[in-house]
SEVOVO-873507 format. One record per residue (C-alpha): residue in one letter; y, z, x. Coordinates in pm, whole numbers, padded with zeros to 5 digits, always signed. Each point is the difference from the previous one (the first is absolute). Layout:
N
aYZX
...
***
This chain:
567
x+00000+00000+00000
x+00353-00109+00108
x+00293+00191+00050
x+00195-00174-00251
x-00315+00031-00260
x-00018+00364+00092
x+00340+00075-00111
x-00027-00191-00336
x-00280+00249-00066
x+00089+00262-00285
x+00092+00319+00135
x-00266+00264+00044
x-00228+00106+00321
x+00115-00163+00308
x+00287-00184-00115
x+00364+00165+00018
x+00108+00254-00235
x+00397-00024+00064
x+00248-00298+00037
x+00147-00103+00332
x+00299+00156-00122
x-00152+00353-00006
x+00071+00234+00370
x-00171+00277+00133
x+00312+00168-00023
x-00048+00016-00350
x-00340+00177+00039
x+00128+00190+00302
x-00165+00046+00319
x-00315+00160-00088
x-00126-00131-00290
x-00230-00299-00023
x+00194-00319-00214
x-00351-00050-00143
x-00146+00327-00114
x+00324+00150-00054
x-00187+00324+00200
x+00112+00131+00317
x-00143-00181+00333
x-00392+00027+00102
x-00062-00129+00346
x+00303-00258-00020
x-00027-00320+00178
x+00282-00257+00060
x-00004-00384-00103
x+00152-00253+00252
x+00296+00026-00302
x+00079+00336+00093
x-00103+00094-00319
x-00268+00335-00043
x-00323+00081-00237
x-00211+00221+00025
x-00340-00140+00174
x-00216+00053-00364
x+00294-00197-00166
x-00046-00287+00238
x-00353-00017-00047
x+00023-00046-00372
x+00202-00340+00075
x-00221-00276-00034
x+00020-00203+00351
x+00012-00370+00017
x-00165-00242+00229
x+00207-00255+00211
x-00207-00230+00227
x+00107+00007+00369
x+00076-00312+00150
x-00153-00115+00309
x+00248-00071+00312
x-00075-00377-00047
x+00123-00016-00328
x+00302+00137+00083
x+00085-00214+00243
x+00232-00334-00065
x+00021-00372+00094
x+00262-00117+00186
x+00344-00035-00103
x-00033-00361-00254
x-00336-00031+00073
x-00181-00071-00367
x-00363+00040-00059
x-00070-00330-00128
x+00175-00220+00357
x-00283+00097+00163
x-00388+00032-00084
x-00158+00304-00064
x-00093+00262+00244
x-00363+00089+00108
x-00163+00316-00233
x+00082+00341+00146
x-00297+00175+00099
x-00099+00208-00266
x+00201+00313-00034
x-00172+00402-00030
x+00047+00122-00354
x+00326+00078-00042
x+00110+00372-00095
x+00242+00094-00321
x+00284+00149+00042
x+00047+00262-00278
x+00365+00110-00127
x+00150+00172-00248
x+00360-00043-00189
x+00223+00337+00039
x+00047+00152-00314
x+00346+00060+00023
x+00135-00277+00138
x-00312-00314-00054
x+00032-00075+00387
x-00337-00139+00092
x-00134+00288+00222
x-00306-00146+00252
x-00274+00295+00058
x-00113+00105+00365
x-00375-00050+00056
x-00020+00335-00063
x+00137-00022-00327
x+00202+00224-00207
x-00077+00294+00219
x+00110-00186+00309
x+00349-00033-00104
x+00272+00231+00171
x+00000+00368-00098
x+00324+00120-00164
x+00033+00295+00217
x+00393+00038-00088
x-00133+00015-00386
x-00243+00293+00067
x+00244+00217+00154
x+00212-00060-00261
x-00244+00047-00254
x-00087+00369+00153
x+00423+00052+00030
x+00019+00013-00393
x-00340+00179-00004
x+00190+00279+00182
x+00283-00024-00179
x-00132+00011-00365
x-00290+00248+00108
x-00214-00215-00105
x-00420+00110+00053
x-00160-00242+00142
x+00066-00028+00356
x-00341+00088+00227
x-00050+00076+00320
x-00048-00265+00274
x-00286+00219+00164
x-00225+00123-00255
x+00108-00204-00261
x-00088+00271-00258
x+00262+00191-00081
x+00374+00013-00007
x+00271-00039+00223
x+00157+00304+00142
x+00150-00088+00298
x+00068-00252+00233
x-00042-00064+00392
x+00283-00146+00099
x-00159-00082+00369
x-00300-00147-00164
x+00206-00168-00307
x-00351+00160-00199
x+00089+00174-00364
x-00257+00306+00034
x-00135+00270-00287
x+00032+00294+00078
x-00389+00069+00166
x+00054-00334+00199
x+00317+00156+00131
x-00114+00335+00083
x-00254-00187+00197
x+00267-00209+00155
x+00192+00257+00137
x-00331+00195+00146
x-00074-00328+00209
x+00112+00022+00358
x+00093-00391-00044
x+00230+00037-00303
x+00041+00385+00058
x+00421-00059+00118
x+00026-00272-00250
x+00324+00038-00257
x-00150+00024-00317
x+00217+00057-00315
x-00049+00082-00405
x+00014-00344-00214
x+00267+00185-00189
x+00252+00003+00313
x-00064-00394+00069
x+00187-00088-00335
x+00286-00140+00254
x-00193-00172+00244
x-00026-00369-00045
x-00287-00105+00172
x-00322+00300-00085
x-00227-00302-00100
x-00370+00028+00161
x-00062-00124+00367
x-00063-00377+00038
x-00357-00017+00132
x-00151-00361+00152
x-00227-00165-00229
x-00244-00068+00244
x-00018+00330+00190
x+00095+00213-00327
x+00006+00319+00246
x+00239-00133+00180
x+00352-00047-00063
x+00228-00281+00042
x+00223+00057+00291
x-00007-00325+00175
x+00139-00367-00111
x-00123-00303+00188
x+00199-00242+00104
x-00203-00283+00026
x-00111+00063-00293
x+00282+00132-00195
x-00162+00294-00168
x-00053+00380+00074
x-00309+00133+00100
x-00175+00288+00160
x-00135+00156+00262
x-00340-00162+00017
x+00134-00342-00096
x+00130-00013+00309
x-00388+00043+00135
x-00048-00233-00254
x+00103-00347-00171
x+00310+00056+00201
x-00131+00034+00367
x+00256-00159+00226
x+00269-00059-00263
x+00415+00106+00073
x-00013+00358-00215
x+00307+00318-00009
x+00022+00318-00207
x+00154-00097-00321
x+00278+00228+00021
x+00119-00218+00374
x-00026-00322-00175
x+00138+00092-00392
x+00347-00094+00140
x-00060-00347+00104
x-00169-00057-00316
x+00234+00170-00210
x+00298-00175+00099
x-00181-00334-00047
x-00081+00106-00360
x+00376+00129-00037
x+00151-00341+00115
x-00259-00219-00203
x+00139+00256-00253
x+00327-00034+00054
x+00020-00405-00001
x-00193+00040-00392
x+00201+00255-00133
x+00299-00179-00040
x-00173-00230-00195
x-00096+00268-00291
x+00411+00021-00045
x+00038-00365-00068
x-00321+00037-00281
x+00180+00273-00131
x+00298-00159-00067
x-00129-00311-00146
x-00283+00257-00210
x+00348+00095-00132
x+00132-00284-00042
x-00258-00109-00157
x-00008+00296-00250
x+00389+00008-00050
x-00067-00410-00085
x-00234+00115-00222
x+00197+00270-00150
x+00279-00212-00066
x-00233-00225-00179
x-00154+00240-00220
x+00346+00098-00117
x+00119-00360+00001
x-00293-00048-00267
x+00043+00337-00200
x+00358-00128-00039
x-00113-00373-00118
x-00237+00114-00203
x+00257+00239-00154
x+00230-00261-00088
x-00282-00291-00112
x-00109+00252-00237
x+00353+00131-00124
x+00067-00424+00001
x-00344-00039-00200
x+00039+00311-00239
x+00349-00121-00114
x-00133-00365-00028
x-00284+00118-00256
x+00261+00203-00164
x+00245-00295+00007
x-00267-00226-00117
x-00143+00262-00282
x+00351+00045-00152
x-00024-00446-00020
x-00311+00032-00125
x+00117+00261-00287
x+00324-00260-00067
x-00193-00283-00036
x-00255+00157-00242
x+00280+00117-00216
x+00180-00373+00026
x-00331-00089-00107
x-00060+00223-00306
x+00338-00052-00113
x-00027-00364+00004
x-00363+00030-00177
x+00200+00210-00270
x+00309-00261-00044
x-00246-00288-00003
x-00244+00157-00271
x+00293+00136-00232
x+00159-00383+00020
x-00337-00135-00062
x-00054+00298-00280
x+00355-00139-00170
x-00096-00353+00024
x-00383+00058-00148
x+00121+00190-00277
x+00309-00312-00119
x-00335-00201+00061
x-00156+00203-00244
x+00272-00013-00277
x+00046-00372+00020
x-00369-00032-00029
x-00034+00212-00324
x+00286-00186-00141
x-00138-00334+00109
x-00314+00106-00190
x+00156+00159-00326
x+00178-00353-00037
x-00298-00207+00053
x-00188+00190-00181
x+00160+00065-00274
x+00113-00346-00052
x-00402-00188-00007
x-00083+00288-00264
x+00294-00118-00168
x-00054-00378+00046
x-00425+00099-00078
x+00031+00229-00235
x+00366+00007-00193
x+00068-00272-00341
x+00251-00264+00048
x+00233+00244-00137
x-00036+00298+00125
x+00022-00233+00366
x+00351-00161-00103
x+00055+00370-00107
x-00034+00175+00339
x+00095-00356+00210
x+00330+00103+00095
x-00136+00292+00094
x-00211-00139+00219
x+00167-00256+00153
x+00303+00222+00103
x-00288+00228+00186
x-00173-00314+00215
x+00276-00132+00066
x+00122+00359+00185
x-00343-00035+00151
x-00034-00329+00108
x+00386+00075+00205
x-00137+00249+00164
x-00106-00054+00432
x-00373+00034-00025
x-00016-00184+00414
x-00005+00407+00074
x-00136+00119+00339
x-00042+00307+00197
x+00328+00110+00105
x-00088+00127+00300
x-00301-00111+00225
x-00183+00173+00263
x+00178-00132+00302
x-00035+00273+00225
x-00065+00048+00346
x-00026+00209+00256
x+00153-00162+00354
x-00115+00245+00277
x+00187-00216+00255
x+00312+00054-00216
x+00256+00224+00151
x+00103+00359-00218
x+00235+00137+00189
x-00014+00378+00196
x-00136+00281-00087
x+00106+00308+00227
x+00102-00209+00209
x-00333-00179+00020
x-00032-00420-00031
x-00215-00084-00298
x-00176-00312-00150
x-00151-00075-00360
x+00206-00066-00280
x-00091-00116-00369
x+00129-00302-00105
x+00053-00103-00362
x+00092-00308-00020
x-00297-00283-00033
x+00026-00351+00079
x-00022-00288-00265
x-00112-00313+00126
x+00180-00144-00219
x+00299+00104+00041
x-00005-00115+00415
x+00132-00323+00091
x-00045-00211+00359
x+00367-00061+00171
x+00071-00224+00307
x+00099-00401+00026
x-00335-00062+00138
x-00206+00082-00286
x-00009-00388-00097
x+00117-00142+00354
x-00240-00022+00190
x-00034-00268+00350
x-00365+00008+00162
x-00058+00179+00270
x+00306+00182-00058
x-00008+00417-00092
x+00107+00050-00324
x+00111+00351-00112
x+00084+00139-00339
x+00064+00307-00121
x-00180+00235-00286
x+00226+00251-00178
x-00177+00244-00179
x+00145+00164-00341
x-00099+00232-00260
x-00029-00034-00355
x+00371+00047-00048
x+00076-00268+00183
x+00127+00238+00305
x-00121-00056+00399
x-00294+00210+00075
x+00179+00113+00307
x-00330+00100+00158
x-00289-00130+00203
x-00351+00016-00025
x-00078-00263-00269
x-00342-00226+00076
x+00161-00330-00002
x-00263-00320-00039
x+00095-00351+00161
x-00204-00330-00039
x+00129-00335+00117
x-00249-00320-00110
x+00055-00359+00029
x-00022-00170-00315
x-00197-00299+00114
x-00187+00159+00323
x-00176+00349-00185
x-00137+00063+00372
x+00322+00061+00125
x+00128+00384-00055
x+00285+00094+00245
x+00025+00319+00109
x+00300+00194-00118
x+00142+00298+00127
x+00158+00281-00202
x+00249+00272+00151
x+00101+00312-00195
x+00387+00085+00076
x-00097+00346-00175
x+00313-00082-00245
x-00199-00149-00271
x+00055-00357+00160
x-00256-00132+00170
x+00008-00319+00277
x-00283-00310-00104
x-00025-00274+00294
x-00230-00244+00063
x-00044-00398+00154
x-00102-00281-00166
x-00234-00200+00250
x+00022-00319-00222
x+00238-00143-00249
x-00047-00048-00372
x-00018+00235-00281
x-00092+00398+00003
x-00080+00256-00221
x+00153+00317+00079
x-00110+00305-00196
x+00191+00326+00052
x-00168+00364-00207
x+00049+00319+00011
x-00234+00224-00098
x-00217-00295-00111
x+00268-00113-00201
x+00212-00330+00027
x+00372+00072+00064
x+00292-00190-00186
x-00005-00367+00071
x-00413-00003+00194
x-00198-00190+00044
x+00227-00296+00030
x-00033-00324+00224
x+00175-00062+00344
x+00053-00364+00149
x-00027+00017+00369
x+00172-00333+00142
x-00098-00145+00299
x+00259+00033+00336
x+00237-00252+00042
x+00055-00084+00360
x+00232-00257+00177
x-00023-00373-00039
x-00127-00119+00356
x+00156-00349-00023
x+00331-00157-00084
x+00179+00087-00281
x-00116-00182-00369
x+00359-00107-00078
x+00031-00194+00347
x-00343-00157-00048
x+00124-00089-00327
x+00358-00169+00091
x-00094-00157+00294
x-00320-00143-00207
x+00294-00213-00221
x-00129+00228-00314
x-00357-00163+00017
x-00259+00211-00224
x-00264-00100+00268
x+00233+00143+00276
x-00227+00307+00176
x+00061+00355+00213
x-00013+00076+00336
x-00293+00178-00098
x-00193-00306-00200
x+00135+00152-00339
x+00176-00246-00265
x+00271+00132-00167
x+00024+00200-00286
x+00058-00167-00353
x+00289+00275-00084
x+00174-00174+00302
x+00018-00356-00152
x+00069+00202-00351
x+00327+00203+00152
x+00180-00136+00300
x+00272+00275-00001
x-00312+00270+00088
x-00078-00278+00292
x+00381+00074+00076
x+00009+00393-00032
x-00267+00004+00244
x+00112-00162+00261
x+00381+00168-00093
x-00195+00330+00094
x-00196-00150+00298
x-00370+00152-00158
x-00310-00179+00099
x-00181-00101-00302
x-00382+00216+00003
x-00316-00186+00054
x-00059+00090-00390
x+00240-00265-00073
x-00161-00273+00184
x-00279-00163-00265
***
C-alpha cells in the first residue's frame, strides 16, 4: 500500500488522529497527541514529532520497494532511449527488501522505519524527564524505582542520575562505591530541571552512555569502544557538546528567522480571512435586508393587483348584471306582443280583432323601434402583462400590470405608402396599428401578429415576412418580393383579419436605364418611319406615332426611354 492510498484510508488504527494543523504545544510536553495519556517510553519521528512506542506500533506500516542503484541512475544529458538499441539484460538481481514506513499522525509526513522498526527509532529522553518533572510536581503515584523496579520513588542519586525507593537507597548509601554519593528526597528536586533517569547504551544496558563517536556520529559506551568502534576518533561527551551545540545553534539560528516570516503571512492569512468573513456577514446582511424589502415590495403589488382585479370583476359583472336584466325586459315585452297578437289573429272574431287593432298596432310598432342588435357591453379583455412596468413600491422597481383594454381586429387598420407599391426585389415595409373596440390605439405590445405573402399565379412562392413589435401597439411588417406579379397579403391578429386583409399587392418589375440611344433620336433621325428601330433592336412604341408632343417632352427632359418601351 502507497503512501498516498494510506492516507485516503478512513481514520482509525494506524492512520493519524489529528490534522496537520494540530501542535504538541497544544497537548503539552508530556502527553502523547495520540492517546491523549502522558508519555510511555517516548520515541522521536525524523518530524520531531513524539508517541509513545505502543502508539507507534498500532500504526499500520506501509511497504515501499527499494530501488536498486541501477535504476537510479540516468542517461546522458539528451540521450533518448529509443536513438539507440536496447541494452543487454542485467544479471538477475537478489530479492529485493521492502522498505516499511509509516505517515506521522500529526503532521502525515511519510516517516521510513529503521530495520529495527518502531523500537529502533530515537528515544525521547527530553520527554521522560519531563514526564517525571510534572510527576513530581502534581504528586502523582506512579513513579518506580530504577533499581528494584518495585516500589516507589523516594529519592534520587544525583551522582548516579538513578530515582531510588527508599530500601534501594538505604542500600545505596551502605555501598562503599556510592557510600559519598549526594543523594536527595524526590520532594526537594521539584526545581531541578534535568532528574530524568540515566541514559544507559542499548547494547551494553549496564553501561552508560558517556562517549560520542565521531566517525560515527553517535554516543556510546565504554565497551563500544572495545567494540564496533575499535579504532574510531571518540571524546567524553561533555568535551565535545560544545562543538556540536553551536553547530545545532547556528543551523538553528539560519531557520528561525524563517518561523517569523510564516507567522506573519499565518496572520495575514487569518486577518485576510477575517476581513472576509465580515465582508460576507455584511453582504449577506444587506442581500437579505435588499431581498426582504423586495418580497415585501412585491407582496404589497401582489395585494394591489388582486384588488384591481376584484374590483374590475365587480364593475364588469354589475354592467353585465344591468345589461342582462334590460335584455330581460325587452324580451318579455317582445314576447307579450307576439304572443298576444297570434292568439288574437288565431283565436279572436273579425271583430273583436278590428276591436283591439289599434291596440295592437300602437304596441308592435313600439317594439319593432326598439335596438334588438344588443351585445355584451363589456367583454373579457383582460390581461395580465408581467413585462409591464407598475411603478415603485418602497422604493422598490416593479413589473405586472393588468390591462383592460382588448384588441378588435377589426377595428386595426395597415398604414404606410407601400402597402400597394411594391418594386421586386425591393423591401417593402408597412405598418400595423393596433386599436381597441372604441376605436382608440392599444398603446401596448405583445399582440401575436400573423403575416402571409402568396403570389397569385405561383402558390409555391411564400416570402418570408418579418414582423417587429415597437411595444406601442404599432407593429413594423417587411418583406421582398423575389418576382413580380400579383400577391396576396393577409395580415390577423389573434386569428382574425384586420380592416382592409387580405387584399392583393402588384409587385412591378425594376425599371433600369435604356442602354442605347435615346427613342426620340432613333425616331427623328429615322424621317418618322414606323419601321425605324433602337439602339437596342427595339421598334418604337405605337403611343409614339399616336402623340408626338410626349416624343418632345422626352427629349425636353433628356430621359432615356426604358427597354419596356421598345416592342
Amino acid at each position: 500500500m502507497s503512501a498516498r492510498e494510506a492516507k485516503q484510508e478512513p481514520q482509525g488504527v494506524g492512520m493519524p488522529l489529528s490534522s496537520p494543523s494540530v501542535s504538541l504545544g497544544s497537548l503539552g510536553k508530556t502527553r502523547c497527541p495520540m492517546c491523549m495519556e502522558l508519555f510511555k517510553v517516548p520515541r522521536i519521528l525524523p518530524c520531531l514529532h513524539t508517541f509513545c512506542t505502543t502508539c507507534l506500533e498500532k500504526l499500520e506500516p506501509f511497504s515501499v520497494l527499494a530501488l536498486r542503484p541501477s535504476d537510479l541512475e540516468t542517461s546522458p544529458e539528451g540521450a533518448r532511449p529509443w536513438d539507440k538499441p536496447p541494452p543487454p539484460p542485467p544479471p538477475p538481481a537478489p530479492p529485493q527488501e521492502s522498505q516499511l514506513s509509516i505517515l506521522c499522525p500529526v503532521c502525515d509526513t511519510e516517516v521510513d522505519l529503521p530495520p529495527g522498526g518502531v523500537k529502533s527509532l530515537t528515544m525521547d529522553h527530553l520527554a521522560v524527564n519531563e514526564v517525571l518533572q510534572q510527576n513530581l510536581q502534581e504528586d502523582t503515584p506512579g513513579v518506580v524505582c530504577d533499581l528494584c523496579s518495585d516500589r516507589e520513588v523516594d529519592n534520587r542519586c544525583l551522582t548516579c542520575k538513578v530515582n531510588l525507593c527508599q530500601f534501594c537507597s538505604q542500600a545505596h548509601r551502605r555501598q562503599k562505591k556510592t557510600s559519598s554519593h549526594s543523594v536527595m528526597p524526590m520532594k526537594d528536586l521539584k526545581g531541578y530541571s534535568q532528574i530524568g533517569k540515566q541514559i544507559m547504551c542499548s547494547i551494553h544496558p549496564a553501561e552508560e552512555l558517556n562517549l560520542f563517536c565521531e566517525q560515527c556520529d553517535q554516543p556510546m559506551c565504554g565497551v563500544c569502544v572495545l567494540g564496533e568502534h575499535r579504532g574510531h576518533t571518540y571524546d567524553l561527551i561533555g568535551n565535545i557538546i560544545h562543538k556540536h551545540g553551536n553547530s545545532m545553534r547556528e543551523l538553528l539560528h539560519s531557520t528561525q528567522p524563517h518561523v517569523g516570516s510564516l507567522e506573519r503571512a499565518l496572520a495575514q492569512i487569518e486577518g485576510v480571512g477575517s476581513a472576509l468573513r465580515c465582508r460576507m456577514d455584511a453582504l449577506s446582511a444587506d442581500i437579505r435586508e435588499f431581498c426582504d424589502g423586495y418580497i415585501t415590495a412585491i407582496r404589497e403589488h401582489r395585494d394591489q393587483l388582486l384588488k384591481q382585479l376584484e374590483d374590475l370583476r365587480i364593475q364588469k359583472e354589475n354592467s353585465l348584471h344591468l345589461q342582462k336584466l334590460q335584455v330581460e325586459q325587452l324580451l318579455a315585452d317582445l314576447r307579450t306582443g307576439v304572443e298576444f297578437t297570434e292568439h288574437l289573429l288565431s283565436n279572436g272574431s273579425d271583430l273583436e280583432i278590428l276591436i283591439t287593432k289599434e291596440v295592437v298596432v300602437n304596441r308592435l310598432k313600439k317594439l319593432k323601434k326598439a335596438d334588438y342588435s344588443i351585445g355584451p357591453g363589456v367583454d373579457d379583455g383582460i390581461c395580465f402583462s408581467p413585462q409591464e412596468k407598475a411603478g415603485q413600491y418602497g422604493g422598490y422597481e416593479v413589473f405586472g400590470a393588468i390591462l383592460t383594454k382588448g384588441v378588435d381586429p377589426a377595428q386595426c387598420i395597415l398604414q404606410g405608402e407601400d402597402i400597394h407599391k411594391a418594386w421586386e426585389k425591393q423591401k417593402v415595409t408597412f405598418t400595423l396599428l393596433c386599436r381597441d373596440i372604441l376605436g382608440e390605439s392599444m398603446g401596448r405590445g405583445g399582440e401575436h401578429i400573423r403575416v402571409s405573402v402568396i403570389h397569385k399565379n405561383k402558390k409555391d412562392c411564400v416570402l418570408k415576412t418579418m414582423v417587429q413589435d415597437n411595444n406601442n401597439g404599432t407593429y413594423a411588417i417587411s418583406f421582398i418580393p423575389e418576382d413580380p406579379g400579383p400577391y396576396t397579403v393577409c395580415v390577423c391578429v389573434r386569428e382574425q383579419h384586420v380592416q382592409g386583409s387580405p387584399y392583393t399587392m402588384n409587385v412591378r418589375r425594376r425599371r433600369r436605364p435604356h442602354p442605347g440611344v435615346f427613342h426620340c433620336c432613333s425616331f427623328c433621325s429615322s424621317g418618322g418611319k414606323k419601321s425605324a428601330r433602337c439602339a437596342c433592336g427595339g421598334t418604337m412604341a405605337a403611343e409614339m406615332f399616336l402623340d408626338p408632343r410626349k416624343c418632345i417632352l422626352e427629349m425636353a427632359h433628356g430621359v432615356a426611354a426604358e427597354t419596356d418601351r421598345c416592342l
